[in-house]
C-alpha positions as CSV (number, residue, x, y, z in Angstrom):
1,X,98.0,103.6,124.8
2,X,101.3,101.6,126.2
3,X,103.7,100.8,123.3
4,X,104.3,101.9,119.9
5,X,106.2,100.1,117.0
6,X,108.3,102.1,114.7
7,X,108.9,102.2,110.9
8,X,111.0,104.7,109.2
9,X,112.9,105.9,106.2
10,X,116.8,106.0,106.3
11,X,116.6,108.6,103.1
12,X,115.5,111.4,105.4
13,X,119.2,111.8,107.0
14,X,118.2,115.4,108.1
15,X,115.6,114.4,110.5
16,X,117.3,112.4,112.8
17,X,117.4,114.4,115.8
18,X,113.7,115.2,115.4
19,X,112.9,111.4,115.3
20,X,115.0,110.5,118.4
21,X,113.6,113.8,120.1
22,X,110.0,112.5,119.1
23,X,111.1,108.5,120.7
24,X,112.1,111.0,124.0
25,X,108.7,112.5,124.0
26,X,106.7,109.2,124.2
27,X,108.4,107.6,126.5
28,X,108.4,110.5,128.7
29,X,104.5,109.9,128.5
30,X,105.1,106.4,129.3
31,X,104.9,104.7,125.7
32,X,107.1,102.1,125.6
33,X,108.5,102.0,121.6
34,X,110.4,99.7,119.5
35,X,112.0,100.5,115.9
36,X,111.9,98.2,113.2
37,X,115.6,97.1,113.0
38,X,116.7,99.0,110.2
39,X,115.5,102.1,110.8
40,X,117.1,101.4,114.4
41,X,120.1,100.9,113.2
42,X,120.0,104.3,111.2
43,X,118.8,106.1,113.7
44,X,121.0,105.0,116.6
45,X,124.5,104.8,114.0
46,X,127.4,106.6,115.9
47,X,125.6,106.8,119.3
48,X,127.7,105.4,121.9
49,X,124.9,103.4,123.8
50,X,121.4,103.2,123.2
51,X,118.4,101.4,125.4
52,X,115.4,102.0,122.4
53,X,114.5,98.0,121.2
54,X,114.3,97.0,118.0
55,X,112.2,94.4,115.9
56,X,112.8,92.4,112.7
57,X,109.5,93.4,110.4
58,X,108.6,89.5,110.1
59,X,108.6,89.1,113.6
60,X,106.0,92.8,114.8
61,X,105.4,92.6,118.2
62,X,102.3,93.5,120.0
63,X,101.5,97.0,120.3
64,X,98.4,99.4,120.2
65,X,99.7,101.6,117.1
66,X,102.5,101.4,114.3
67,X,104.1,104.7,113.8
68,X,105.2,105.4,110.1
69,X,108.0,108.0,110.0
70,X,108.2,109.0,106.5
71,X,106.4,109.4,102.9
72,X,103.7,107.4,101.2
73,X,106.0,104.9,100.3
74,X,106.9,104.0,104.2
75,X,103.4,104.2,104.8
76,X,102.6,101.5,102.3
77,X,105.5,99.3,104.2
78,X,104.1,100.1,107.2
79,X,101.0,98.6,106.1
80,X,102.8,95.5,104.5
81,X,103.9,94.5,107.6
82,X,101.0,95.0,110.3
83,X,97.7,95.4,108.5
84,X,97.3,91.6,108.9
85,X,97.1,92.6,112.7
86,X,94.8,94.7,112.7
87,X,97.1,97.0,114.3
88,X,96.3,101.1,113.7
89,X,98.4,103.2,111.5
90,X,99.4,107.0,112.1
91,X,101.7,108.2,109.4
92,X,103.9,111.3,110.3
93,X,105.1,113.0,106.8
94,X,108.9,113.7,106.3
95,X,109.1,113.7,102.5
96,X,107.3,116.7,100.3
97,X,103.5,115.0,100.0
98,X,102.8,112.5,102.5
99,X,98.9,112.3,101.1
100,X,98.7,109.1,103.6
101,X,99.9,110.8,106.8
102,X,98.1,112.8,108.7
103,X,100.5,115.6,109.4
104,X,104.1,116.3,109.2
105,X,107.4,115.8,111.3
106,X,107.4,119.5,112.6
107,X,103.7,118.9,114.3
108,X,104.7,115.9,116.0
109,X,104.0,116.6,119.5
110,X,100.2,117.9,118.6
111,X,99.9,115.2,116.4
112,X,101.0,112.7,118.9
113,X,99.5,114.4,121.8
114,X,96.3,114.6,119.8
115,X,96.1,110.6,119.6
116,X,97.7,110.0,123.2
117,X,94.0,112.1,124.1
118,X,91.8,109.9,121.9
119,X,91.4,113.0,119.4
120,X,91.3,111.0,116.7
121,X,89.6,108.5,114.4
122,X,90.3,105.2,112.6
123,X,89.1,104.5,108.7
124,X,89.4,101.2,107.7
125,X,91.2,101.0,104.2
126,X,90.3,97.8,102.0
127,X,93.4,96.4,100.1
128,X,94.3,93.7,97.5
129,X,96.1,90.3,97.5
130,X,97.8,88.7,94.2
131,X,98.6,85.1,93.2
132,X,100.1,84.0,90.3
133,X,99.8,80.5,89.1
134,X,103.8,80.1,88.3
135,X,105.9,82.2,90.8
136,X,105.3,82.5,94.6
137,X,105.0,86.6,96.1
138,X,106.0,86.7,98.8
139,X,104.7,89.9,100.0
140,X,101.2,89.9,98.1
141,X,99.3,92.5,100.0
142,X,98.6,95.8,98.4
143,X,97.1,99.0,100.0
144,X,97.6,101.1,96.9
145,X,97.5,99.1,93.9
146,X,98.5,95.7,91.9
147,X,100.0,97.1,88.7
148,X,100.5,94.5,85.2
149,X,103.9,96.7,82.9
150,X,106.3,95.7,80.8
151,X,109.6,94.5,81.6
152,X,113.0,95.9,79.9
153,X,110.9,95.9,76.3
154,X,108.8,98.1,73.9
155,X,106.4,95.1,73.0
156,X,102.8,95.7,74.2
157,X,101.3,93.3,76.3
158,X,98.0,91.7,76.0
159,X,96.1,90.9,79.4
160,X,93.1,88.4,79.3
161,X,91.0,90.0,81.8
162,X,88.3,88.2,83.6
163,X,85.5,89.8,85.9
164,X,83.8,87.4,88.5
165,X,84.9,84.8,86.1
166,X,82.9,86.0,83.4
167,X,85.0,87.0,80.2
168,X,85.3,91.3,80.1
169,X,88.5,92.1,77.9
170,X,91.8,91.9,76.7
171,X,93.6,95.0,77.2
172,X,96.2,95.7,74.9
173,X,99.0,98.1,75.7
174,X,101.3,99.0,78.3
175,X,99.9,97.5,81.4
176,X,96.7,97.4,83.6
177,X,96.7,99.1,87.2
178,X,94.0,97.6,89.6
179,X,93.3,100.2,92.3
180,X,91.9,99.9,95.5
181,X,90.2,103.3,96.3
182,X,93.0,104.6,98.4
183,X,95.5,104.5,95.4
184,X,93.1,106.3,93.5
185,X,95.2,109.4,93.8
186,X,98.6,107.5,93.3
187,X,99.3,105.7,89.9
188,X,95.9,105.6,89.0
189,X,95.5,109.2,88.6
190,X,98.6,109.7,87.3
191,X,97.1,107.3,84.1
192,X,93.6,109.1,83.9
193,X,91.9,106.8,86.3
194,X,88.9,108.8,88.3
195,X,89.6,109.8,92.4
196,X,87.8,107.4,94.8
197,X,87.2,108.4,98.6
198,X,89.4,106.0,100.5
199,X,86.3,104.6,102.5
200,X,84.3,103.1,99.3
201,X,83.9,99.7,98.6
202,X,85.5,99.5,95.3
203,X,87.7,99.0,93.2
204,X,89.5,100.7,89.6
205,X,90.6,99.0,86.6
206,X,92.6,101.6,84.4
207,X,94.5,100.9,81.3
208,X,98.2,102.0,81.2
209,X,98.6,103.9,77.5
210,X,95.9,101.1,76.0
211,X,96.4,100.5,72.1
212,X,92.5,100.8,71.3
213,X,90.8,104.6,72.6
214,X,87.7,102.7,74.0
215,X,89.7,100.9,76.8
216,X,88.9,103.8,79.5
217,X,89.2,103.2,83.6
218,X,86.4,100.9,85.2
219,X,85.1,100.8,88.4
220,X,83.4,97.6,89.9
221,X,82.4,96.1,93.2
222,X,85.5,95.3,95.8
223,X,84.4,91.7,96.1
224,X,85.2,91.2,92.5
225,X,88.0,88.8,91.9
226,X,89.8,89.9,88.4
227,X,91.6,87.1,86.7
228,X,94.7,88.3,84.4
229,X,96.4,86.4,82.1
230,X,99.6,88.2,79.9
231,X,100.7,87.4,76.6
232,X,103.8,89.4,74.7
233,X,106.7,89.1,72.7
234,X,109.0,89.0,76.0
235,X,109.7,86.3,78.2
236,X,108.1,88.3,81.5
237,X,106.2,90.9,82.9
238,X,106.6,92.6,85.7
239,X,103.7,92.8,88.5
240,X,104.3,95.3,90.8
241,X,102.7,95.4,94.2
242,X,103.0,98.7,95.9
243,X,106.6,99.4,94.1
244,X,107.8,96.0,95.0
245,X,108.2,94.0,91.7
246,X,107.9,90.5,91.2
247,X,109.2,89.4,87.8
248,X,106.3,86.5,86.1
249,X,106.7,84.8,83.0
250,X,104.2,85.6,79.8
251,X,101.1,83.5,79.7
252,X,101.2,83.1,83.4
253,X,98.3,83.8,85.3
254,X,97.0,86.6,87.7
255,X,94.6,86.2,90.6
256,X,93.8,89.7,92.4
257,X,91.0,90.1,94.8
258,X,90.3,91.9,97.7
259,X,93.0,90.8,101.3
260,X,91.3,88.9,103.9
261,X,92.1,92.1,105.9
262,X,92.6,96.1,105.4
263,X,94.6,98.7,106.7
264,X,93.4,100.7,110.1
265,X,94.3,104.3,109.4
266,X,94.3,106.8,111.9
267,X,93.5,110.1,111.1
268,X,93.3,113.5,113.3
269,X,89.7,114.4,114.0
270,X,90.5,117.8,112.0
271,X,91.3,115.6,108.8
272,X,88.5,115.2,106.3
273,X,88.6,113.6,102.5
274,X,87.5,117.2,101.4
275,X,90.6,119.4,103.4
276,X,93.2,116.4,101.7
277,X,91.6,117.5,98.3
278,X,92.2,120.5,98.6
279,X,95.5,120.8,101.0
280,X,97.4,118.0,99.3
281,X,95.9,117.9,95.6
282,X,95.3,121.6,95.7
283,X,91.9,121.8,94.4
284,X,90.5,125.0,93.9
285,X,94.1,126.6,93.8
286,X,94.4,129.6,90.7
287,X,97.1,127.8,89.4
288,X,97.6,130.8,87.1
């Protein structure tokens, strides 16, 4: 491994010495780094001179591995901005959670040292692409989930829904989340939808507080395209792609299907679907 690009999160003010200690550890293994330039500019604020590069996100340079310095939600950045490279993804956890990393800050030289050895593997995470039929996304790509709410209104909406182009419901309520297995555990379980291991090749359709009890989560095949068209007493609806929201007007149109290309995430050989259950959802804790 020779270079490393960097993404981070400017909320975690506390860490900053840790961070620029970490930079100082790889390139005294002789991994060249560059920092996403606004993280850079975060990190590097009040130092009198600095020689660490920087990189506008449009513009990722080549390099065998992004580093995500952060939460879930810079992890899902991360992944905005490289996946279509095929480039690897180690998340390092600053936040409280961090169910995408594989470890946190305070381990980073084992967990750096670990991958700098080859001890560790690479899953390869399916995600979702969106088009709409009257406004242009511009960043469409989704590891998580493509989620259909309400904008600034009580009025329910009513979503169309088509399956491989054959008719399968309109959901009334809410909103609809469609899930790729690796958001199973984010908004989707936070609505009832079921847990997925991240490897599967599917995908979740769950109902966000649906107006009829028989509307309950479906799972189908990941090379289904769903076809979403919204209806409701507003003007728009919001579709929100990983937390960014795009604002489309009712009775436009929604394309979602699985992206052209997925996200490479490394995990430590010591990291298993079953530990993460357990470790980061806490199953099997007496909760009593």
């Amino acid at each position: 491994m020779k270079q490393l690009v960097i993404f981070g999160n400017s909320f975690h003010q506390g860490d900053v010495n840790d961070v620029l200690k970490l930079l100082e550890h790889l390139r005294e293994r002789g991994i060249k780094v560059a920092v996403e330039q606004q993280y850079h500019q975060f990190l590097t604020a009040g130092l009198q001179a600095t020689d660490i590069p920087s990189f506008d996100p449009n513009n990722v340079p080549d390099a065998d591995m992004a580093l995500s310095l952060g939460g879930d939600g810079t992890f899902l950045t991360t992944a905005m901005w490289v996946s279509r490279q095929g480039m690897p993804i180690l998340g390092i956890n600053l936040g409280h959670l961090g169910y995408l990393t594989a470890g946190h800050l305070d381990e980073n030289s084992n967990i750096i040292d670990d991958v700098l050895a080859g001890n560790y593997r690479i899953e390869e995470r399916s995600m979702l692409q969106v088009a709409c039929d009257q406004v242009e996304i511009q960043h469409p790509w989704a590891l998580n989930e493509i989620a259909i709410l309400r904008h600034d209104t009580s009025s329910m909406l009513d979503m169309e829904t088509r399956l491989r182009s054959h008719q399968l419901t309109t959901y009334r309520g809410d909103g609809l989340i469609v899930s790729t297995p690796t958001g199973s555990t984010a908004y989707n379980m936070s609505v009832g939808g079921p847990i997925l291991e991240p490897t599967t090749s599917c995908l979740v359709l769950s109902p966000i507080s649906p107006h009829s009890l028989t509307m309950r989560p479906l799972v189908v095949r990941d090379d289904s395209e769903i076809v979403v068209r919204t209806h409701s007493r507003a003007t728009h609806y919001e579709v929100s792609i990983d937390g960014e929201v795009t604002l489309c007007p009712t009775g436009s149109t929604l394309t979602i299907s699985r992206a052209p290309h997925c996200a490479r995430v490394i995990q430590r050989t010591s990291n298993n679907f079953a530990n993460t259950l357990r470790q980061k959802l806490l199953w099997g804790t007496d909760q009593r």
